[in-house]
KESEBA-111586 format. One record per atom (N, C-alpha, C, O): residue number from 1; residue in three letters; x, y, z. Coordinates in Angstrom, 2 decimals, always signed. Layout:
REM residues N
@i: NUM	aa: ALA	xx: X	yy: Y	zz: Z
...
***
This chain:
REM residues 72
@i: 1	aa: UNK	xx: -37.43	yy: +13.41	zz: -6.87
@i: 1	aa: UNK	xx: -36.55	yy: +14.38	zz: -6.26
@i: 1	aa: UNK	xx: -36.03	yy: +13.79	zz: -4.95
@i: 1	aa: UNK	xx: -36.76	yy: +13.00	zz: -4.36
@i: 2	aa: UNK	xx: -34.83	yy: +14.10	zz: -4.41
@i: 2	aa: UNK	xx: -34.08	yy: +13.48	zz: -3.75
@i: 2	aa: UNK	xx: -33.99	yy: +14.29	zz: -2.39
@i: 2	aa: UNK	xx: -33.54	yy: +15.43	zz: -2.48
@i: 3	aa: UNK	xx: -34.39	yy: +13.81	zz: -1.12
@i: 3	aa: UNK	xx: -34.06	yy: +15.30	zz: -0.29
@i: 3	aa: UNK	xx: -32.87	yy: +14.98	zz: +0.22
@i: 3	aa: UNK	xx: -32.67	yy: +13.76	zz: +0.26
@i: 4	aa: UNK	xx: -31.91	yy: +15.75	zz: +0.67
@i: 4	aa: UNK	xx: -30.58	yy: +16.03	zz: +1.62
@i: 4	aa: UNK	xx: -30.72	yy: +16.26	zz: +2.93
@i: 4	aa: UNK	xx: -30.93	yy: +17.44	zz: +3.19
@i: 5	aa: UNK	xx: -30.68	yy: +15.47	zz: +3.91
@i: 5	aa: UNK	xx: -31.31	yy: +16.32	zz: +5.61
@i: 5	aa: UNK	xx: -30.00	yy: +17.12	zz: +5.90
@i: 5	aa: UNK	xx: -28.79	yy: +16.95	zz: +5.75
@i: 6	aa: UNK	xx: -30.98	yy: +18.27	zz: +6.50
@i: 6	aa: UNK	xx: -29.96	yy: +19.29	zz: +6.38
@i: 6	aa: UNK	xx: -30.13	yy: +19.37	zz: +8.02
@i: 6	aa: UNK	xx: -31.13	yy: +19.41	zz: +8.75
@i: 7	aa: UNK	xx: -28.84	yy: +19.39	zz: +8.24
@i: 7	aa: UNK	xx: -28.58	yy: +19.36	zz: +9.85
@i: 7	aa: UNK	xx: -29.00	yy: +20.64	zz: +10.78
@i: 7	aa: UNK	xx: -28.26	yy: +21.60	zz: +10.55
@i: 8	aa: UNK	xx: -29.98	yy: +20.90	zz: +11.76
@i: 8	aa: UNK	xx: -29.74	yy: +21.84	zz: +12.02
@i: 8	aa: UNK	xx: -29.07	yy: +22.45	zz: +13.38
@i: 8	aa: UNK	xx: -27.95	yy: +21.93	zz: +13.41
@i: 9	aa: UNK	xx: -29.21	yy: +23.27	zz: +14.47
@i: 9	aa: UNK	xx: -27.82	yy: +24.03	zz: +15.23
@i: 9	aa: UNK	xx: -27.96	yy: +22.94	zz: +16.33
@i: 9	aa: UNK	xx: -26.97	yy: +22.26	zz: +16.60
@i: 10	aa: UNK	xx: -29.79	yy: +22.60	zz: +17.34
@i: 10	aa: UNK	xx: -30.45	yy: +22.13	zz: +17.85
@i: 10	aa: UNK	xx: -30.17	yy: +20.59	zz: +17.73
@i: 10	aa: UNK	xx: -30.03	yy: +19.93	zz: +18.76
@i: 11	aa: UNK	xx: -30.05	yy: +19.86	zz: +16.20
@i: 11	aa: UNK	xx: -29.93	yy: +18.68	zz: +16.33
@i: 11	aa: UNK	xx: -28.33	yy: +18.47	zz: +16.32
@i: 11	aa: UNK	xx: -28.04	yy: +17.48	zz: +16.98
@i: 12	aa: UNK	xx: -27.43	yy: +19.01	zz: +15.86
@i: 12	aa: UNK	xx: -25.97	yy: +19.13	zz: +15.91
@i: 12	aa: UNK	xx: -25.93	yy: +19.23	zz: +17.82
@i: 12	aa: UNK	xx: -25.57	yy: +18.36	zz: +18.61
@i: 13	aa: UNK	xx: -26.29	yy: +20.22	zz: +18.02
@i: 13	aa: UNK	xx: -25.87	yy: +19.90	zz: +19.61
@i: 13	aa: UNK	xx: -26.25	yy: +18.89	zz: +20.19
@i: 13	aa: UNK	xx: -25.53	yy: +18.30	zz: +21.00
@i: 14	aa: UNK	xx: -27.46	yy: +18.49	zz: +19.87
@i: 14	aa: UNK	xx: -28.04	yy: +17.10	zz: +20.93
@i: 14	aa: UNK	xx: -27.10	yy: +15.98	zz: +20.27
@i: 14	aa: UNK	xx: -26.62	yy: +15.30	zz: +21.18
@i: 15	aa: UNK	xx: -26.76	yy: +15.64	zz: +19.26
@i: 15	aa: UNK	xx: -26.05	yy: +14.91	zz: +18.62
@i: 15	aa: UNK	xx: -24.49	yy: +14.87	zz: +19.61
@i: 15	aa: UNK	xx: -23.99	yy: +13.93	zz: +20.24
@i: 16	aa: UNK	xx: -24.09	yy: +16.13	zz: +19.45
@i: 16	aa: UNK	xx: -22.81	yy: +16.40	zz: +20.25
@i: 16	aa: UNK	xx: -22.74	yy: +15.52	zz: +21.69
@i: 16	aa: UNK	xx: -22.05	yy: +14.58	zz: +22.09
@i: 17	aa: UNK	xx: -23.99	yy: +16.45	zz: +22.33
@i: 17	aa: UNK	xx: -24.16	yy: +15.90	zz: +23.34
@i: 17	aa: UNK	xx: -24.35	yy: +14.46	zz: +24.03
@i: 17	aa: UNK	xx: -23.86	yy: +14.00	zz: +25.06
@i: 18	aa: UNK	xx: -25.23	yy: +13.93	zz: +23.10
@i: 18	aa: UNK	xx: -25.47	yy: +12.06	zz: +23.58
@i: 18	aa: UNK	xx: -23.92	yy: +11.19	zz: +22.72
@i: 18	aa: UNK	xx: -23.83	yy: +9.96	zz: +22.70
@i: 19	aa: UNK	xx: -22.98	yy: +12.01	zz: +22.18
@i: 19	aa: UNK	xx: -22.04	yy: +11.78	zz: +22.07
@i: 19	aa: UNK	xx: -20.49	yy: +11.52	zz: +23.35
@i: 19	aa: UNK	xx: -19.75	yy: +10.56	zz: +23.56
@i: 20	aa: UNK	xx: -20.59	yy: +13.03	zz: +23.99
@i: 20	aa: UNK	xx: -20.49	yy: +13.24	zz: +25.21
@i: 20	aa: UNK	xx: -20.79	yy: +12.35	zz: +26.27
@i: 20	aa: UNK	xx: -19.90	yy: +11.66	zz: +26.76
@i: 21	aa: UNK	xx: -21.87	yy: +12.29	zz: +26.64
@i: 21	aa: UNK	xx: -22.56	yy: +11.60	zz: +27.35
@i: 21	aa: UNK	xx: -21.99	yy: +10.31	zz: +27.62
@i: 21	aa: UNK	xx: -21.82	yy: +9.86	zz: +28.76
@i: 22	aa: UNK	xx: -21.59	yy: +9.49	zz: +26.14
@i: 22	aa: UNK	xx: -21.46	yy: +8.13	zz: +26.02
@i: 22	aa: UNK	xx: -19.83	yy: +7.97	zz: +26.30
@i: 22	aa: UNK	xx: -19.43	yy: +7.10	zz: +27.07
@i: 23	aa: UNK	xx: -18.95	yy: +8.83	zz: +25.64
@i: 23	aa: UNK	xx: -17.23	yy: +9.17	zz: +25.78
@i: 23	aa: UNK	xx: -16.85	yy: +9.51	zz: +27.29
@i: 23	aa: UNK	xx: -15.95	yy: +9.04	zz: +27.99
@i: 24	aa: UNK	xx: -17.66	yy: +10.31	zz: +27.51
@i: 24	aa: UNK	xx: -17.26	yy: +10.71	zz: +29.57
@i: 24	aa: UNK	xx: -18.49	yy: +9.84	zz: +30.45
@i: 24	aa: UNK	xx: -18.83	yy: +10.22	zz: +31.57
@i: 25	aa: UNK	xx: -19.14	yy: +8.55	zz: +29.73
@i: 25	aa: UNK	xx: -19.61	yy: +8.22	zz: +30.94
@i: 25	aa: UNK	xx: -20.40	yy: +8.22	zz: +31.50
@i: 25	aa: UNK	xx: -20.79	yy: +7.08	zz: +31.76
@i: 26	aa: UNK	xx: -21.13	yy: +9.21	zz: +32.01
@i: 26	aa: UNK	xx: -22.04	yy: +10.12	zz: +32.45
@i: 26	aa: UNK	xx: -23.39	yy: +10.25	zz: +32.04
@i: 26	aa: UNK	xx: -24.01	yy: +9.45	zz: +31.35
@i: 27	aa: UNK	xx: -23.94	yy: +11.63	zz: +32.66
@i: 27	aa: UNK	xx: -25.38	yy: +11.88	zz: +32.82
@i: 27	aa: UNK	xx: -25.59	yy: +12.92	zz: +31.91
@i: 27	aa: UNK	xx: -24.63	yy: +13.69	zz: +31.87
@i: 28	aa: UNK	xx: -26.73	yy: +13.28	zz: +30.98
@i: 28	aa: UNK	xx: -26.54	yy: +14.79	zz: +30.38
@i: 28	aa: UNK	xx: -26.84	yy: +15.95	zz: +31.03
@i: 28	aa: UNK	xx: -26.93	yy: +17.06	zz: +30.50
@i: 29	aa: UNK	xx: -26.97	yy: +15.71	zz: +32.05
@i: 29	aa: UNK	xx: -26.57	yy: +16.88	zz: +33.57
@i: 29	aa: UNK	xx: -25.53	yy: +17.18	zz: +33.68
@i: 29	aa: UNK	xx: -25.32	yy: +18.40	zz: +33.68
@i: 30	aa: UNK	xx: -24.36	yy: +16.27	zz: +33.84
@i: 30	aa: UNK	xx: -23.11	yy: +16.32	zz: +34.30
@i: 30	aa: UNK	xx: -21.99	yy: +17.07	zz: +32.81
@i: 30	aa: UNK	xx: -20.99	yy: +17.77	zz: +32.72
@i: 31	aa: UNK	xx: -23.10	yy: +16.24	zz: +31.72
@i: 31	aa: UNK	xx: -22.11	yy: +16.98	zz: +30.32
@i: 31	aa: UNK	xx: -22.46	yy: +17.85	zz: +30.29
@i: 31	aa: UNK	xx: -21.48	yy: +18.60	zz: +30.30
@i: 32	aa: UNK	xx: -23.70	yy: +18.63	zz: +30.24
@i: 32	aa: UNK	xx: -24.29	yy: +19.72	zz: +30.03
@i: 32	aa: UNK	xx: -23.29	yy: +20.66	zz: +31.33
@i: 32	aa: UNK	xx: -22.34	yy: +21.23	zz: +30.79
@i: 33	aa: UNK	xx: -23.35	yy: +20.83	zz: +32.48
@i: 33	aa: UNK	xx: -22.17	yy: +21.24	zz: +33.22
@i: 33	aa: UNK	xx: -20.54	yy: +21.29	zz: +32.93
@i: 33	aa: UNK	xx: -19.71	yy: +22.10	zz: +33.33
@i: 34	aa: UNK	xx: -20.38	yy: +20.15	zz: +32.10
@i: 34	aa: UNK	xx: -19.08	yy: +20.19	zz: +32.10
@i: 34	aa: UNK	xx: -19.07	yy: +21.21	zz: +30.33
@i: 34	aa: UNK	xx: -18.03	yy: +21.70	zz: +29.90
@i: 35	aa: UNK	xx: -19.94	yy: +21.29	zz: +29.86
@i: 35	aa: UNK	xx: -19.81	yy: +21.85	zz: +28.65
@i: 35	aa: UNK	xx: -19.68	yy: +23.54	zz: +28.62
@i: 35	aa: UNK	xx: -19.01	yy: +24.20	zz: +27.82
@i: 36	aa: UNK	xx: -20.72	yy: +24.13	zz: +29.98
@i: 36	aa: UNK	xx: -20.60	yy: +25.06	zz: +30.43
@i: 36	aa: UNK	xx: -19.64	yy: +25.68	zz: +31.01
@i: 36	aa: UNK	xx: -19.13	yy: +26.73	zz: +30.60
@i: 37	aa: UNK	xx: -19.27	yy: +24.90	zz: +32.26
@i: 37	aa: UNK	xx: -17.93	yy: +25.43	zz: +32.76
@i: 37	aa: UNK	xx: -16.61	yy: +25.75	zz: +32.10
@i: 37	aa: UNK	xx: -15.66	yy: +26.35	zz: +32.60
@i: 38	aa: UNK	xx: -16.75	yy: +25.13	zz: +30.64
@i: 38	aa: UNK	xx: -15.43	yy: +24.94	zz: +29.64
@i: 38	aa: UNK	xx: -15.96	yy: +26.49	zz: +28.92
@i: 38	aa: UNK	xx: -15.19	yy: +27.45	zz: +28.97
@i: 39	aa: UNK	xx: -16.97	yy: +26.59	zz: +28.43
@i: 39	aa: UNK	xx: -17.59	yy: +27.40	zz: +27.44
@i: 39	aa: UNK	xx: -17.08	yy: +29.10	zz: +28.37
@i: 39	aa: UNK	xx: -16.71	yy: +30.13	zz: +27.82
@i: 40	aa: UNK	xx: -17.21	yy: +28.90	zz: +29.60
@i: 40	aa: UNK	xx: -16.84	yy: +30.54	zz: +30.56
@i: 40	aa: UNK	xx: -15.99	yy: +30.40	zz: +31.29
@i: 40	aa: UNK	xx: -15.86	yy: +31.19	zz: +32.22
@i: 41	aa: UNK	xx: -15.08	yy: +29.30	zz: +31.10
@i: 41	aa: UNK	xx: -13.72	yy: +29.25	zz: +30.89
@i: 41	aa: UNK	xx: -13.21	yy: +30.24	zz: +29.82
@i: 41	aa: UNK	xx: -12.78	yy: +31.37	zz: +30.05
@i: 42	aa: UNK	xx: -13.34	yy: +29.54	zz: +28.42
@i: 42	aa: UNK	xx: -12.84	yy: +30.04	zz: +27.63
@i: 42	aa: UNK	xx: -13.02	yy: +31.61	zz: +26.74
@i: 42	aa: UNK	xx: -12.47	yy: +32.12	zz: +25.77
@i: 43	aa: UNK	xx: -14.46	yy: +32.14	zz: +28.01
@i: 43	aa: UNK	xx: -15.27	yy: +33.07	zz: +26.86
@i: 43	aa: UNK	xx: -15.37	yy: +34.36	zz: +28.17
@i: 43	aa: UNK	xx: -16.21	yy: +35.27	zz: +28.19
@i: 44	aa: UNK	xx: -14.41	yy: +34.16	zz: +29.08
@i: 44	aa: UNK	xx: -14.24	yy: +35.12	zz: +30.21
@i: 44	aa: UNK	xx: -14.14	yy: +36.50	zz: +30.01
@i: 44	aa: UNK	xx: -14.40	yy: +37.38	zz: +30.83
@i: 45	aa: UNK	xx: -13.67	yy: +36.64	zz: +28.63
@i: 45	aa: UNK	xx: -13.78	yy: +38.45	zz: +27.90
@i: 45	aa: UNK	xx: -14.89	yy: +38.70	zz: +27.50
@i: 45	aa: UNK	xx: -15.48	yy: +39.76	zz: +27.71
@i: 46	aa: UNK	xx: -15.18	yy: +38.06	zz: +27.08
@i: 46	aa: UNK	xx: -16.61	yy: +38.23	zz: +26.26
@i: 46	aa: UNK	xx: -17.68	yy: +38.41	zz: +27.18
@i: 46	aa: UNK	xx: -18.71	yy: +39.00	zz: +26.85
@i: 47	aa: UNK	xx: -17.42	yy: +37.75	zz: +28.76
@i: 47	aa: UNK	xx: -18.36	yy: +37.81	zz: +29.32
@i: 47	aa: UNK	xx: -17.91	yy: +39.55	zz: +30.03
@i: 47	aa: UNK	xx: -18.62	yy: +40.55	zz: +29.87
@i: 48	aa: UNK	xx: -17.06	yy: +39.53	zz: +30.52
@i: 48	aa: UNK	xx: -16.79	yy: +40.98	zz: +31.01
@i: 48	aa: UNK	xx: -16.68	yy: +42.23	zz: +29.76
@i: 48	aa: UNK	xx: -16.74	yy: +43.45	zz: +29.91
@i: 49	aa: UNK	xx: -16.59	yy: +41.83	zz: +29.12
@i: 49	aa: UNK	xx: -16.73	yy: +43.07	zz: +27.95
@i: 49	aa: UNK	xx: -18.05	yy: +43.32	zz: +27.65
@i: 49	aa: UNK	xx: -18.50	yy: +44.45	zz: +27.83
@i: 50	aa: UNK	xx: -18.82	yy: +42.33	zz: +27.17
@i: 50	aa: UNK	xx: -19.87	yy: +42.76	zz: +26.87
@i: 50	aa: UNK	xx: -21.31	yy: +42.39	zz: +27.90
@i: 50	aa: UNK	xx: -22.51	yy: +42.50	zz: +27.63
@i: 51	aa: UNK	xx: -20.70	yy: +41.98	zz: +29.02
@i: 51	aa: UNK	xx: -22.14	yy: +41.63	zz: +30.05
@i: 51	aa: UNK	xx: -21.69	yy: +41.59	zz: +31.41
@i: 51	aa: UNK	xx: -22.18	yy: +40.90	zz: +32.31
@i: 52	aa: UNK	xx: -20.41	yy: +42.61	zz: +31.51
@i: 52	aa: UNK	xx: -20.37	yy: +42.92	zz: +32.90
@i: 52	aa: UNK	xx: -20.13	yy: +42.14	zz: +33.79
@i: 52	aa: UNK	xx: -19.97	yy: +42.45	zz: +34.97
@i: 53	aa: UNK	xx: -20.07	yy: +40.74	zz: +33.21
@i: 53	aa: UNK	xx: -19.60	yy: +39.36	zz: +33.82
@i: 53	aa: UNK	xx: -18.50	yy: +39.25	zz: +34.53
@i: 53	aa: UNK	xx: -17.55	yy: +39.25	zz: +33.75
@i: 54	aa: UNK	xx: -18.12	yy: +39.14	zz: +35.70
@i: 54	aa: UNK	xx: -16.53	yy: +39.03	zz: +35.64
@i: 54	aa: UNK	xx: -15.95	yy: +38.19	zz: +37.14
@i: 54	aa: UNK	xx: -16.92	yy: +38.27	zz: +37.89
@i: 55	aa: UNK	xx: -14.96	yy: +37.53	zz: +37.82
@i: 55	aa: UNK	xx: -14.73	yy: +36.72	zz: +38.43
@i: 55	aa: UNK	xx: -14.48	yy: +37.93	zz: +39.60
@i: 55	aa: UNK	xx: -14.60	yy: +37.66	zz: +40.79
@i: 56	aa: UNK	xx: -14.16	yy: +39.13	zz: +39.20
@i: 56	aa: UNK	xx: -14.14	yy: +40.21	zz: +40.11
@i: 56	aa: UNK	xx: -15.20	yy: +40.66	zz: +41.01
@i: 56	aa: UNK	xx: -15.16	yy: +41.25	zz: +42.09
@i: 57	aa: UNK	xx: -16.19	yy: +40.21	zz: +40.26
@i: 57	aa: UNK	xx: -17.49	yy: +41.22	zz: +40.70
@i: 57	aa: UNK	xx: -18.20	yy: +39.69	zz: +41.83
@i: 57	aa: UNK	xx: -18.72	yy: +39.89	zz: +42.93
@i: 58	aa: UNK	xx: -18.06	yy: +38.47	zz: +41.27
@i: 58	aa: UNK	xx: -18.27	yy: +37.56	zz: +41.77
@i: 58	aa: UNK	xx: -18.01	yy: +37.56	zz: +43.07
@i: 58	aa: UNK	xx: -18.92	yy: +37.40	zz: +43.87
@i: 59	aa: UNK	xx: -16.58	yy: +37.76	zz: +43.52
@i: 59	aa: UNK	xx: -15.98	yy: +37.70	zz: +44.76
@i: 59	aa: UNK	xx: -16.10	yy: +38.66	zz: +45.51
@i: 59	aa: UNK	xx: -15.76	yy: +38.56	zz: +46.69
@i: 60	aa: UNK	xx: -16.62	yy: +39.83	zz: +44.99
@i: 60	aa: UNK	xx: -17.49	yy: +41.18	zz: +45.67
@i: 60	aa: UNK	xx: -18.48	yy: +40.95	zz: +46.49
@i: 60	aa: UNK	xx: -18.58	yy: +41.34	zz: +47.65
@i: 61	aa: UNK	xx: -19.50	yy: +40.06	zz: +45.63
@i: 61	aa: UNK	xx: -20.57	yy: +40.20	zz: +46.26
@i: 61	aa: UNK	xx: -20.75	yy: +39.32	zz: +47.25
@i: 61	aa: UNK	xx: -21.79	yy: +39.38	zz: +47.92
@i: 62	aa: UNK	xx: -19.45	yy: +38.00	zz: +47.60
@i: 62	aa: UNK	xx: -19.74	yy: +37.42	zz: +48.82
@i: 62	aa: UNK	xx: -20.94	yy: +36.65	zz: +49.15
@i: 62	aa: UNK	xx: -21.37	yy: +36.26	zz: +50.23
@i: 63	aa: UNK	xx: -21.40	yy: +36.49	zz: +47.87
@i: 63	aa: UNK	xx: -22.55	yy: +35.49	zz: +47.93
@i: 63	aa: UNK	xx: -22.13	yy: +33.79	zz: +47.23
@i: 63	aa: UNK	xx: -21.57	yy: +33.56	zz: +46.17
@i: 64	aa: UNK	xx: -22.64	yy: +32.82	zz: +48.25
@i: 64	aa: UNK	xx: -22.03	yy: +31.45	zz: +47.92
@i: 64	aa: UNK	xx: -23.23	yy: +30.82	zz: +47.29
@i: 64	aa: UNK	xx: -24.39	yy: +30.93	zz: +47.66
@i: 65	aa: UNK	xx: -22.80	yy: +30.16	zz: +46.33
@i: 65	aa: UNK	xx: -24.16	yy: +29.65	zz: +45.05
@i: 65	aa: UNK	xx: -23.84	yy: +28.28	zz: +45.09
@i: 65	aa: UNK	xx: -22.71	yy: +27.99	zz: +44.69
@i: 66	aa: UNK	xx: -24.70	yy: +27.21	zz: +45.54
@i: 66	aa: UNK	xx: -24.98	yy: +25.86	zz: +46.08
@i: 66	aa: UNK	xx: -25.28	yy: +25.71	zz: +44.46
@i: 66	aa: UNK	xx: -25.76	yy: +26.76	zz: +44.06
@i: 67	aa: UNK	xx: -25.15	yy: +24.78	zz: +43.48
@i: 67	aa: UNK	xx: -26.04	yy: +24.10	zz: +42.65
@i: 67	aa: UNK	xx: -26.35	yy: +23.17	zz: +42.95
@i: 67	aa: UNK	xx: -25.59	yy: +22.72	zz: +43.81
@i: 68	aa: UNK	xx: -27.47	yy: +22.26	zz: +42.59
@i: 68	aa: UNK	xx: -28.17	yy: +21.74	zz: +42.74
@i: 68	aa: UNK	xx: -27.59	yy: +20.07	zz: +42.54
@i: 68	aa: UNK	xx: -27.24	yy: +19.76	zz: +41.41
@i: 69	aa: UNK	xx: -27.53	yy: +19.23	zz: +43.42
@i: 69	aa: UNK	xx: -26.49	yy: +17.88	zz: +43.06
@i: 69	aa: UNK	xx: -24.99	yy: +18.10	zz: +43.58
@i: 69	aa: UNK	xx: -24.21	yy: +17.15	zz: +43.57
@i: 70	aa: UNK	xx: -24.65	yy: +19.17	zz: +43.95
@i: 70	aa: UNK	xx: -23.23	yy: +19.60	zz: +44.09
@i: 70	aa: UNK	xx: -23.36	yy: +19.39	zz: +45.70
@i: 70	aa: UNK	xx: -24.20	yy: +19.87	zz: +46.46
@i: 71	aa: UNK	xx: -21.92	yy: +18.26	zz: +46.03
@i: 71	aa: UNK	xx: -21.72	yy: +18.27	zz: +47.27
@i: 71	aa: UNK	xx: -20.10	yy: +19.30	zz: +47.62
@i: 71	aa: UNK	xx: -19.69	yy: +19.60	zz: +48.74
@i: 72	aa: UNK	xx: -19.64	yy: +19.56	zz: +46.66
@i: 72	aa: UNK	xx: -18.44	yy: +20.39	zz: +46.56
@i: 72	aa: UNK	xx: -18.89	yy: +21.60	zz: +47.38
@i: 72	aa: UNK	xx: -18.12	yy: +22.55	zz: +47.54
***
């Protein structure tokens, strides 16, 4: 009997990722960031519709968020 490896969500992303990694260069810190910032870019309803998320509420609260490596 023959097996088929069946891909799963976990190895598809890491796959993605050390893909990434190698195309931009980089650190999988820096992809992993840049993958995020694209992801709530694009998912800005989703975040305010269903989790209250929103660029509004952000600038309310007047609080400034340092990450970690970021000299920006």
């Amino acid at each position: 009997m023959a097996f088929k490896p069946q891909p799963t969500i976990a190895g598809y992303n890491g796959w993605v990722m050390e893909r990434l990694v190698d195309a931009r260069a980089t650190n999988p810190a820096e992809v992993t960031a840049w993958v995020i910032d694209r992801w709530i870019e694009m998912n800005r309803q989703l975040l305010s519709s269903d989790y209250g998320i929103s660029r509004d509420q952000f600038q309310k609260t007047s609080k400034v968020v340092k990450l970690p490596g970021k000299s920006r």
